[in-house]
BALOBA-1460 file (C-alpha; in Angstrom, 3 decimals):
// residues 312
<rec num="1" residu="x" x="-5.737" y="-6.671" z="29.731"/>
<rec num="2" residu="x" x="-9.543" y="-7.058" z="29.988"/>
<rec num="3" residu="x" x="-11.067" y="-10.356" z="28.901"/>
<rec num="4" residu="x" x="-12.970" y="-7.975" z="25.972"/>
<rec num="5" residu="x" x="-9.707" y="-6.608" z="24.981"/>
<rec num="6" residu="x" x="-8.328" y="-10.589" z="24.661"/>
<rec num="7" residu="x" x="-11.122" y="-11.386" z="22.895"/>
<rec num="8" residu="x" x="-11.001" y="-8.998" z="20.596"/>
<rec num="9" residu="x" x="-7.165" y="-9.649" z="19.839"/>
<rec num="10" residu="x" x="-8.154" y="-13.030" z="19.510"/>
<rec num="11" residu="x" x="-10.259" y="-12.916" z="16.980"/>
<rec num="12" residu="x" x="-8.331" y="-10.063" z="14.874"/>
<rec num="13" residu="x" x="-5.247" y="-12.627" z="14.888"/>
<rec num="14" residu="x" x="-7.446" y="-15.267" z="13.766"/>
<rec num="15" residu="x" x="-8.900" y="-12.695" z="10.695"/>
<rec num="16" residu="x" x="-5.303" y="-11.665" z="9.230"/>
<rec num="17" residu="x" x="-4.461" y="-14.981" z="9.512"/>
<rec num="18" residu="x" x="-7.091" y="-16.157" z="8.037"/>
<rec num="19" residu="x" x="-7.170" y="-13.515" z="5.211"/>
<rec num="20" residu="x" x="-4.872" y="-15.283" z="2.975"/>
<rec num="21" residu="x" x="-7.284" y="-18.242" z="2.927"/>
<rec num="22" residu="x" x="-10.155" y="-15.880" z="2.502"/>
<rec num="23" residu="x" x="-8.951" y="-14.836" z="-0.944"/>
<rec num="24" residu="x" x="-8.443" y="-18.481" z="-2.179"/>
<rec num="25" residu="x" x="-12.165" y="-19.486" z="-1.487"/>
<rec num="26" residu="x" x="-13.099" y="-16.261" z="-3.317"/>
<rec num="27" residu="x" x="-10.503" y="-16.909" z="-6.440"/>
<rec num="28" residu="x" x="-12.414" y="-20.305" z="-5.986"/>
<rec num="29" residu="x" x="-15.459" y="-18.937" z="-6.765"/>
<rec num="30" residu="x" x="-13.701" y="-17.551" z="-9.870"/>
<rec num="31" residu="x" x="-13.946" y="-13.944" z="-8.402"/>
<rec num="32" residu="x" x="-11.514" y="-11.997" z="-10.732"/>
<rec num="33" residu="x" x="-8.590" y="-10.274" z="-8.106"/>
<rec num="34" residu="x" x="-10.124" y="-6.716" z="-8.994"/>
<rec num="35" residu="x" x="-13.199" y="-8.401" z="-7.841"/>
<rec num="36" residu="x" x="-11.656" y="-9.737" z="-4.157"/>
<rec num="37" residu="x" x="-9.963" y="-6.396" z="-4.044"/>
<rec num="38" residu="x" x="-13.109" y="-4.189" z="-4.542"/>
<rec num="39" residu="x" x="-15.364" y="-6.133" z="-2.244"/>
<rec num="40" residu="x" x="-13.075" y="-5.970" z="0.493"/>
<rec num="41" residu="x" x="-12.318" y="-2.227" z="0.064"/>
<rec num="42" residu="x" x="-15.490" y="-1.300" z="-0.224"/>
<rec num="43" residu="x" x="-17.172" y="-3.477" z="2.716"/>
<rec num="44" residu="x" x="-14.354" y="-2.412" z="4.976"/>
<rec num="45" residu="x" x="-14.928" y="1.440" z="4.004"/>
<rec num="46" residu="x" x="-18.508" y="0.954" z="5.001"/>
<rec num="47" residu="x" x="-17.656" y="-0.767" z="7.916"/>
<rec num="48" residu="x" x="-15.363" y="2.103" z="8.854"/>
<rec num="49" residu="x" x="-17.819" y="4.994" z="7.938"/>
<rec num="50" residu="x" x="-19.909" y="5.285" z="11.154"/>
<rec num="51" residu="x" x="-16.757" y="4.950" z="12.964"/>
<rec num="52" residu="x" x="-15.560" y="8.250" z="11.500"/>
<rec num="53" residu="x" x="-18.317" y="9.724" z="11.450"/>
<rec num="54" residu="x" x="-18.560" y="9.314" z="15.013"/>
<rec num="55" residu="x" x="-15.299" y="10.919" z="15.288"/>
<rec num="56" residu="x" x="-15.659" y="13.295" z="12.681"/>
<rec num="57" residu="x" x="-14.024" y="16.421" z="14.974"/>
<rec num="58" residu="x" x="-11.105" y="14.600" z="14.235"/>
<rec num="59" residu="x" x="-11.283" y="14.327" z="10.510"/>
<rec num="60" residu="x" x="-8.545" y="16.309" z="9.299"/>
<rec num="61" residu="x" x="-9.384" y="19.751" z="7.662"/>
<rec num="62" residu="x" x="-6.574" y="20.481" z="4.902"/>
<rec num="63" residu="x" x="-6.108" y="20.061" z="1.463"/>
<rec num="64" residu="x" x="-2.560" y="18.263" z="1.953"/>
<rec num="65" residu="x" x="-3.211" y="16.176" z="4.502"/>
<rec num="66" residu="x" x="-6.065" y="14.520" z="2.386"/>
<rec num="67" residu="x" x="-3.800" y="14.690" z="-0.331"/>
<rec num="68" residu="x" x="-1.398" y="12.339" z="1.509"/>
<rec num="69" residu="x" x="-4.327" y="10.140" z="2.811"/>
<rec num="70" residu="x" x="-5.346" y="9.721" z="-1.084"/>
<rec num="71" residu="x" x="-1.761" y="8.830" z="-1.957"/>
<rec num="72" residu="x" x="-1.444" y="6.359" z="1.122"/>
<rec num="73" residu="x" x="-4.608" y="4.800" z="0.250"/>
<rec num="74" residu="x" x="-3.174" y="3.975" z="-3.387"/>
<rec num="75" residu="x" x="-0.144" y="2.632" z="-2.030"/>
<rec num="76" residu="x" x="-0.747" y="1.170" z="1.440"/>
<rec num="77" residu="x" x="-4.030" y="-0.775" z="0.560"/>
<rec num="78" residu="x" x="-5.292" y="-0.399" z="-3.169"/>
<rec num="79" residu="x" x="-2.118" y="-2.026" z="-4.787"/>
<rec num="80" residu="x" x="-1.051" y="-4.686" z="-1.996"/>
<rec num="81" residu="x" x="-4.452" y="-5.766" z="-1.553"/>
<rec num="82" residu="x" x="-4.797" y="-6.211" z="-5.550"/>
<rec num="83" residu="x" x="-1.195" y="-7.606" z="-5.978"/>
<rec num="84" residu="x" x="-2.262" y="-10.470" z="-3.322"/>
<rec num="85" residu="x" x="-5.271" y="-12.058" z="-4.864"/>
<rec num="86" residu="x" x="-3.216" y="-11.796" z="-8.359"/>
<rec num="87" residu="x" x="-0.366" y="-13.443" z="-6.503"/>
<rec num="88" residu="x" x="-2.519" y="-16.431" z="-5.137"/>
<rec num="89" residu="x" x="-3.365" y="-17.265" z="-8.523"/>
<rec num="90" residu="x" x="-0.574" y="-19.044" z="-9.030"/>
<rec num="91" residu="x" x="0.572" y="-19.727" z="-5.629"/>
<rec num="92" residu="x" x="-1.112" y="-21.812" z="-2.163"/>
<rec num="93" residu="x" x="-2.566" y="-19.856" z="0.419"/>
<rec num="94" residu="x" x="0.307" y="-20.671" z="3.125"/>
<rec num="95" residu="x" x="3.062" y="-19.582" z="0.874"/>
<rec num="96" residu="x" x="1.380" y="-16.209" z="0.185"/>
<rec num="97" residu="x" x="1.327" y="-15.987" z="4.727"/>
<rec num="98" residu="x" x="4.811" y="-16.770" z="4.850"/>
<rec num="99" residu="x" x="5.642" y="-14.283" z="2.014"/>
<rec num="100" residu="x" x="3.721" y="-11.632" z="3.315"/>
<rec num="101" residu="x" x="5.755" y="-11.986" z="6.642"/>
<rec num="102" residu="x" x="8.539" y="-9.805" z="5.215"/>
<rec num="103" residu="x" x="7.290" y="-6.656" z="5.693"/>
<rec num="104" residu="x" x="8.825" y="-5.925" z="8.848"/>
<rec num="105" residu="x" x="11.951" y="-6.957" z="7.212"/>
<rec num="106" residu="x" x="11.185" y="-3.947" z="4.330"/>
<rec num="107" residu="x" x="10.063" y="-1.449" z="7.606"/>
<rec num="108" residu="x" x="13.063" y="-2.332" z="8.976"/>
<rec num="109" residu="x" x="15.575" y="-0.936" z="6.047"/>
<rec num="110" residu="x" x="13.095" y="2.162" z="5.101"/>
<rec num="111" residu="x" x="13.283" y="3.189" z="8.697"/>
<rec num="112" residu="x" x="17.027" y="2.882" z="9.402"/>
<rec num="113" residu="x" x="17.230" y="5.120" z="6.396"/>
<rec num="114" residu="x" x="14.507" y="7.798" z="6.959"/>
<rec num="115" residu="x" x="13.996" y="7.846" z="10.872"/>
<rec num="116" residu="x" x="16.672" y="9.332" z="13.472"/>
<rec num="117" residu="x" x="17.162" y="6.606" z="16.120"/>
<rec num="118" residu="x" x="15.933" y="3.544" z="14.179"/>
<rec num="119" residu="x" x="19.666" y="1.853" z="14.106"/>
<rec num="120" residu="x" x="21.143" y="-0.670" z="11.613"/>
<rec num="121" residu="x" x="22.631" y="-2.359" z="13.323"/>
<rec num="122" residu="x" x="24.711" y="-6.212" z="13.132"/>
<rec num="123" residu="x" x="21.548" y="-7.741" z="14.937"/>
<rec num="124" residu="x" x="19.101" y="-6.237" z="12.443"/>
<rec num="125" residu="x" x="21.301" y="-6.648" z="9.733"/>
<rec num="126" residu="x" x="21.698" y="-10.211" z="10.421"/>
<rec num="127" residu="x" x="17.750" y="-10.583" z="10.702"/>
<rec num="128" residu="x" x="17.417" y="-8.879" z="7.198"/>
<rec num="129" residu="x" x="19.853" y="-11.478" z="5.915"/>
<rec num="130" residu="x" x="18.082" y="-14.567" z="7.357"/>
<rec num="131" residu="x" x="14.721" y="-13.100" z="6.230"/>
<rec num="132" residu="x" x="16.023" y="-12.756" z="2.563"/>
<rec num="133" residu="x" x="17.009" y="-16.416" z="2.335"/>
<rec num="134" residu="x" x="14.248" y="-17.286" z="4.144"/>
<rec num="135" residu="x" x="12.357" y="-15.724" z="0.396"/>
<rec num="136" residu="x" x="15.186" y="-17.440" z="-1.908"/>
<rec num="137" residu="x" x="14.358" y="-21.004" z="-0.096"/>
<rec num="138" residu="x" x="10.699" y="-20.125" z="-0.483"/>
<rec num="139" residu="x" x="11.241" y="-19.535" z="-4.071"/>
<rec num="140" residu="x" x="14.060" y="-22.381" z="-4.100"/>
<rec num="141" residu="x" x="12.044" y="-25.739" z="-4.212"/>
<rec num="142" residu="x" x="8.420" y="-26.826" z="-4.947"/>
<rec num="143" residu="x" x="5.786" y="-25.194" z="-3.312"/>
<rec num="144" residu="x" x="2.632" y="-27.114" z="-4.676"/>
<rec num="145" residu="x" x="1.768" y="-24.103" z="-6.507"/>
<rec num="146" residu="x" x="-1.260" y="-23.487" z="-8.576"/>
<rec num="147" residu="x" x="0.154" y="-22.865" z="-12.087"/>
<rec num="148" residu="x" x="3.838" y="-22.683" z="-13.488"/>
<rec num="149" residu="x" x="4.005" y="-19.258" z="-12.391"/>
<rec num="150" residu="x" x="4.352" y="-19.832" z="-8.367"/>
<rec num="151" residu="x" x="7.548" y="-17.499" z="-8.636"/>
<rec num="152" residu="x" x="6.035" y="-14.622" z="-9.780"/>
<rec num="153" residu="x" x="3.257" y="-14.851" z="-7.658"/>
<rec num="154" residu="x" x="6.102" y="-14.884" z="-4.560"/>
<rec num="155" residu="x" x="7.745" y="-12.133" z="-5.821"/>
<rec num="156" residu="x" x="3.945" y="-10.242" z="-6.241"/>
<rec num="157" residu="x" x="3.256" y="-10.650" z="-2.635"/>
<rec num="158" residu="x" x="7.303" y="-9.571" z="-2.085"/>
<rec num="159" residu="x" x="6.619" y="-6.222" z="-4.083"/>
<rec num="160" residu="x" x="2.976" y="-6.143" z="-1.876"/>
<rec num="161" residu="x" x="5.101" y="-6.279" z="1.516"/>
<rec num="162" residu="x" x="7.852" y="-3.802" z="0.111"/>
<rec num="163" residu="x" x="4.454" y="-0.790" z="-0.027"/>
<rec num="164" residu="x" x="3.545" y="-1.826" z="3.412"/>
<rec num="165" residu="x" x="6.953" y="-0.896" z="4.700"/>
<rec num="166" residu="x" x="7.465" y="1.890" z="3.052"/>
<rec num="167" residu="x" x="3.788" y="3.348" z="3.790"/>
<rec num="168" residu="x" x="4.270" y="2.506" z="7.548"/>
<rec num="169" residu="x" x="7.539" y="4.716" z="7.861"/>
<rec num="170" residu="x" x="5.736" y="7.097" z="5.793"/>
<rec num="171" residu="x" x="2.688" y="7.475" z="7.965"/>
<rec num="172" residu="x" x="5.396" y="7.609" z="11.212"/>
<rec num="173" residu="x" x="7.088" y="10.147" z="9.770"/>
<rec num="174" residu="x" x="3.895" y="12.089" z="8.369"/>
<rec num="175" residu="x" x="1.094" y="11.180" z="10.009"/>
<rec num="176" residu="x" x="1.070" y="11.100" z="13.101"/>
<rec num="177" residu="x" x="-1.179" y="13.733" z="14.329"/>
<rec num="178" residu="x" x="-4.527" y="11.925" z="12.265"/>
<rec num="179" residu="x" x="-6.731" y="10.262" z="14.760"/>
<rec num="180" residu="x" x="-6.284" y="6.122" z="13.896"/>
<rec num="181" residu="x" x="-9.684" y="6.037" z="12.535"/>
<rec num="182" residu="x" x="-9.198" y="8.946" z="10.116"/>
<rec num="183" residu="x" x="-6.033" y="7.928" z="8.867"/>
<rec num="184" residu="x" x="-7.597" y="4.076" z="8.215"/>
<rec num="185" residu="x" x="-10.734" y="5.338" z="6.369"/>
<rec num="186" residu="x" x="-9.524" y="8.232" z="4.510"/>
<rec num="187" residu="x" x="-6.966" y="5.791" z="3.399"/>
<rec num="188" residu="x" x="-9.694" y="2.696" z="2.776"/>
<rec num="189" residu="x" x="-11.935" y="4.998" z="1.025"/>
<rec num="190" residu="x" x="-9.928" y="6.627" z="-1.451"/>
<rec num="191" residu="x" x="-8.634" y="2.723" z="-2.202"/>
<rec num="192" residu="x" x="-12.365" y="1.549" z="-2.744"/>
<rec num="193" residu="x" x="-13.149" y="4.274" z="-5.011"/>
<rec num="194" residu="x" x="-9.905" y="3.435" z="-7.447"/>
<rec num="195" residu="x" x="-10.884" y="-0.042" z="-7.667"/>
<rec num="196" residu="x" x="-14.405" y="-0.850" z="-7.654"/>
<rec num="197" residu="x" x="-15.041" y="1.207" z="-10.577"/>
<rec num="198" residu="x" x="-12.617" y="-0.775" z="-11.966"/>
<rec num="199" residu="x" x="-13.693" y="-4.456" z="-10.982"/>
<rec num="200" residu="x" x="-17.478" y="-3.239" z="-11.868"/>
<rec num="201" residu="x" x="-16.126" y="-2.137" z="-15.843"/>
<rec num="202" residu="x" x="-13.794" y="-5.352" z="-16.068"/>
<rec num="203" residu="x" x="-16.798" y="-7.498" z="-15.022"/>
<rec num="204" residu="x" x="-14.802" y="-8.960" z="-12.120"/>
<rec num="205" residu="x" x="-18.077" y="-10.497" z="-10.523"/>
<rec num="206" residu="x" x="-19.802" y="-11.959" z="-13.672"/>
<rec num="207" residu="x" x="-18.699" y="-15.694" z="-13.230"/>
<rec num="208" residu="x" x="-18.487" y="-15.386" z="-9.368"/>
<rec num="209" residu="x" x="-20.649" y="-18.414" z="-7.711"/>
<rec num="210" residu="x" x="-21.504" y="-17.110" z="-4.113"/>
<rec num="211" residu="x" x="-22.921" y="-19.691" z="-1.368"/>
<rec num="212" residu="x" x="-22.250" y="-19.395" z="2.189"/>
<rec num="213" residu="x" x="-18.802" y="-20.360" z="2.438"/>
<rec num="214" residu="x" x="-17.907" y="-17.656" z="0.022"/>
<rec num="215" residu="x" x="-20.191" y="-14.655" z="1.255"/>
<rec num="216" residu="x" x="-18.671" y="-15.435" z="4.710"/>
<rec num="217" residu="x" x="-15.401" y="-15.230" z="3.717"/>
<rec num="218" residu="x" x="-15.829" y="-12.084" z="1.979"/>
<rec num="219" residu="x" x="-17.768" y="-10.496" z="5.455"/>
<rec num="220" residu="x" x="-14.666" y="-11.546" z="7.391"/>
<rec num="221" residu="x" x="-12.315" y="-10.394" z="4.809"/>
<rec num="222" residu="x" x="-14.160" y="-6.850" z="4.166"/>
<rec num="223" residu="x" x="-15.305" y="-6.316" z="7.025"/>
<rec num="224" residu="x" x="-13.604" y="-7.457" z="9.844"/>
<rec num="225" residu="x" x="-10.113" y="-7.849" z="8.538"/>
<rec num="226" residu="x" x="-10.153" y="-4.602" z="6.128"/>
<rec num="227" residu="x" x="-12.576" y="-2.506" z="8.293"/>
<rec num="228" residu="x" x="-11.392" y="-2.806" z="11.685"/>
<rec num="229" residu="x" x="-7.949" y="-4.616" z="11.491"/>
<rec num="230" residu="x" x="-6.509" y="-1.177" z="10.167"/>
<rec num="231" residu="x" x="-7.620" y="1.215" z="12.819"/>
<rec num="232" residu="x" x="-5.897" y="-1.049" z="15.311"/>
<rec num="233" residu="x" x="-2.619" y="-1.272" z="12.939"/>
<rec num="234" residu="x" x="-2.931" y="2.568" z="12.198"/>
<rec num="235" residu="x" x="-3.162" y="3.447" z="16.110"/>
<rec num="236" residu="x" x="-0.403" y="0.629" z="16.992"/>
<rec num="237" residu="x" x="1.985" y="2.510" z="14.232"/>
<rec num="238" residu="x" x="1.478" y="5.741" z="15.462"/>
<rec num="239" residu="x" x="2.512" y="4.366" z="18.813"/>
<rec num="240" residu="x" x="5.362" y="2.356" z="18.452"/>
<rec num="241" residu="x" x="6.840" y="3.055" z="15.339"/>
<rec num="242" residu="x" x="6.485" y="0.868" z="11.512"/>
<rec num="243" residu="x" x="9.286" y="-1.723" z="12.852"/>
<rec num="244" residu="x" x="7.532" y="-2.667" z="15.696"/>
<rec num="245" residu="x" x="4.154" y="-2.370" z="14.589"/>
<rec num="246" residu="x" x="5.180" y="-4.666" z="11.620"/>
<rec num="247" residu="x" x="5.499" y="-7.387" z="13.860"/>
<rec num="248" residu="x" x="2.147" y="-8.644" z="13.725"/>
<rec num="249" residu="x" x="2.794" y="-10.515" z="10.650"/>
<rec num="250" residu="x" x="5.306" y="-13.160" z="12.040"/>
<rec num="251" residu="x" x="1.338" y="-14.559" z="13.804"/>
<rec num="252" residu="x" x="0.232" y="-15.233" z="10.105"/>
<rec num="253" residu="x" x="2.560" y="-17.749" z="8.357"/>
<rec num="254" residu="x" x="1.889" y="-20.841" z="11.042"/>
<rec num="255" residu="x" x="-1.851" y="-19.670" z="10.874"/>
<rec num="256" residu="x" x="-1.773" y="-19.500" z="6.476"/>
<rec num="257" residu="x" x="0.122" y="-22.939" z="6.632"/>
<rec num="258" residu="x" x="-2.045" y="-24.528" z="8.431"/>
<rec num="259" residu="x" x="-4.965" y="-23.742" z="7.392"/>
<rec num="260" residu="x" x="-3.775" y="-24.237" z="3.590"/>
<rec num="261" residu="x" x="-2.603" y="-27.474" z="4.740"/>
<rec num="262" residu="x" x="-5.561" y="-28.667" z="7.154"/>
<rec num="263" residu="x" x="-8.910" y="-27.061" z="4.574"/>
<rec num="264" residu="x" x="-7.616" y="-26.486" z="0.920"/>
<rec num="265" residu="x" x="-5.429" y="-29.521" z="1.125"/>
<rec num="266" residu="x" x="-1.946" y="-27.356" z="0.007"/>
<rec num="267" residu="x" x="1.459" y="-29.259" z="0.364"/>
<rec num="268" residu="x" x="3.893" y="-28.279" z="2.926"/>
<rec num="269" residu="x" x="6.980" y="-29.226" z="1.637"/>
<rec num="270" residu="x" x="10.438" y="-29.155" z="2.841"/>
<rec num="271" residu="x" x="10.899" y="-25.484" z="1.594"/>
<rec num="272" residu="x" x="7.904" y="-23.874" z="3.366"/>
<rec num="273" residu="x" x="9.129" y="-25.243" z="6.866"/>
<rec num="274" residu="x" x="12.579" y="-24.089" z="6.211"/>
<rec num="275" residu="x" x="11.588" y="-20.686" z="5.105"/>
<rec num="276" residu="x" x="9.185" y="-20.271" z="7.639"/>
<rec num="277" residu="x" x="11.586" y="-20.333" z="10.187"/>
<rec num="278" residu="x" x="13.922" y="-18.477" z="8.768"/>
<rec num="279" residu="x" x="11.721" y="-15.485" z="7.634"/>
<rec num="280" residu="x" x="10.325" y="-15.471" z="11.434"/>
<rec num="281" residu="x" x="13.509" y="-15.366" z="13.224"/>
<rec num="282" residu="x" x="14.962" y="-12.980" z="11.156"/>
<rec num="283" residu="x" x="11.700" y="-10.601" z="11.552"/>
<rec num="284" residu="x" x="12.518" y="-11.402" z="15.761"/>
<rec num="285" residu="x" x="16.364" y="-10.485" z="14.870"/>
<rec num="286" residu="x" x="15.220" y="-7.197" z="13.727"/>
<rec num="287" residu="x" x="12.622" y="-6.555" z="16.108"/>
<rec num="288" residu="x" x="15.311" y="-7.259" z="18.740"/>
<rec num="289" residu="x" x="12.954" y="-9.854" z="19.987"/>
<rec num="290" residu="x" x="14.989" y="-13.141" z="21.598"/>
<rec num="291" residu="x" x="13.696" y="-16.113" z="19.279"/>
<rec num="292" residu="x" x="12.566" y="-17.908" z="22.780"/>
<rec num="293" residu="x" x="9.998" y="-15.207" z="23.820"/>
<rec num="294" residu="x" x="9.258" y="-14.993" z="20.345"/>
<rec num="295" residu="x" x="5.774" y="-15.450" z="21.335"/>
<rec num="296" residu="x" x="5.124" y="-13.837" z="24.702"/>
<rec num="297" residu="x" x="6.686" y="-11.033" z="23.072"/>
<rec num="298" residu="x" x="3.957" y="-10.950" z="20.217"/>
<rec num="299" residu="x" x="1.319" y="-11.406" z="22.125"/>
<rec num="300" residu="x" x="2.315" y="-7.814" z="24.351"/>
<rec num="301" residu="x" x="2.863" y="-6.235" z="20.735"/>
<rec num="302" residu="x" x="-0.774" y="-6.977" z="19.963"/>
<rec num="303" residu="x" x="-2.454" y="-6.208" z="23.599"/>
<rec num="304" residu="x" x="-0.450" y="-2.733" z="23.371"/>
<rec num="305" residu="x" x="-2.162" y="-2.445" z="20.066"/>
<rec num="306" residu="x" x="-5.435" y="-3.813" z="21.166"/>
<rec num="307" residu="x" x="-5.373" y="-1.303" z="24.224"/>
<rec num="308" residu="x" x="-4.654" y="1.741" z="22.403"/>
<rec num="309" residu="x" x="-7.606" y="4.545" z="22.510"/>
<rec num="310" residu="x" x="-9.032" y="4.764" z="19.155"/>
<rec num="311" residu="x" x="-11.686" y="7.553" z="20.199"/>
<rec num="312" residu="x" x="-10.773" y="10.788" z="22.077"/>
């Protein structure tokens, strides 16, 4: 790995990671969710649109396949990344990261139903298990949350993580012959264009109050995070399959926490450690990952990623 390539990886950890807290400065600003969801949509499809232009032989040329593109794009970005600014609402930035770690855990079932080769076994099935509580403890105790409705705002980001996973098997089963950067803007696009309409007719940005803290949270969001983030998840799918490629999101809950906990002041109770480490080692128990390279082990799932050509 280059020292480019490192940096790079760096900094798209740090962004995902990040994202979570992103959307509370914005909901701060009293940015509507339609609102955080539009902006980021549409700053990451513009972000993406010289990209793919760029590699516009690649762009694919039939009716169906844009058909599934429109449908992914509806599913795979428009919904989750609506249902998580609705979610943080009523829940702290850290418990939407560790939430949002289940999605391997979701990839994980889909693909042991809809993929020759991708096993169920006792490991995995014992990861699923531990991952599952790991949500029940979440949801078990206090988590400092913003209103009385904390555990519907879990269960938001839950239902958010469940259209990952299935749109991940779906794209390895699918998709595979789109070029990364096709697949992430046709898919980006499509999502901007059902939203922002809407955010712009519910008046989503009326009692937004921008300054610099908010602006720059919205550039990283949009376009960093939602503009180049998914090209490197789309190629990293297409390479090593939804399970493995889900990985990535057992980084984000120590990140979330953390930065909850150290900038926005959030609790971190009992409950968030203990479901923390249960969600992540049952994502490692299904990634057949042993819990002591648990780290080394994401760090090669993200260079692989990192490394793959984008271009042809």
């Amino acid at each position: 790995m280059t020292s480019r390539q490192f940096i790079t990886l760096s900094v798209l950890v740090l962004i995902w990671g990040c994202s979570f807290l992103f959307i509370r400065v914005l909901l701060d600003a009293d940015m509507e969710p339609l609102g955080v969801s539009g902006a980021r949509l549409a700053m990451g499809a513009a972000v993406l649109a010289p990209l793919a232009w760029a590699g516009r032989a690649q762009l694919p040329r039939d009716v169906r396949t844009w058909t599934l593109l429109a449908a992914l794009g509806v599913f795979n970005f428009a919904l989750p990344w609506t249902l998580f600014p609705i979610s943080q609402q009523h829940i702290p930035s850290g418990v939407a990261s560790i939430a949002n770690a289940c999605t391997p855990l979701w990839a994980a079932v889909i693909a042991a139903v809809l993929i020759p080769g991708e096993h169920f076994t006792l490991r995995r099935a014992a990861g699923l298990g531990m991952g599952f509580v790991g949500i029940v403890t979440l949801m078990a105790g206090d988590v400092g949350g913003v209103d009385g409705n904390w555990a519907w705002g879990i269960l938001g980001v839950v239902v958010a993580t469940l259209l990952y996973g299935l749109s991940a098997v779906f794209i390895r089963l699918r998709m595979r012959e789109v070029a990364p950067v096709a697949l992430a803007t046709g898919q980006i696009a499509v999502a901007a264009l059902a939203i922002m309409p809407l955010a712009l007719a519910t008046g989503a940005y009326n009692d937004a109050e921008m300054g610099a803290a908010e602006w720059g949270s919205l550039v990283a969001l949009g376009g960093i995070g939602s503009g180049v983030g998914p090209v490197v998840y789309m190629a990293l799918i297409q390479d090593v399959g939804p399970v493995r490629a889900s990985v990535v999101t057992y980084l984000m809950p120590p990140i979330g926490v953390f930065l909850g906990w150290s900038l926005l002041d959030e609790v971190i109770g009992w409950n968030l450690v203990i479901a923390s480490a249960l969600i992540v080692s049952g994502v490692a128990l299904v990634q057949n990952v042993p819990l002591r390279r648990l780290p080394r082990a994401a760090h090669r799932r993200f260079v692989r990623a990192a490394s793959t050509p984008l271009e042809p």
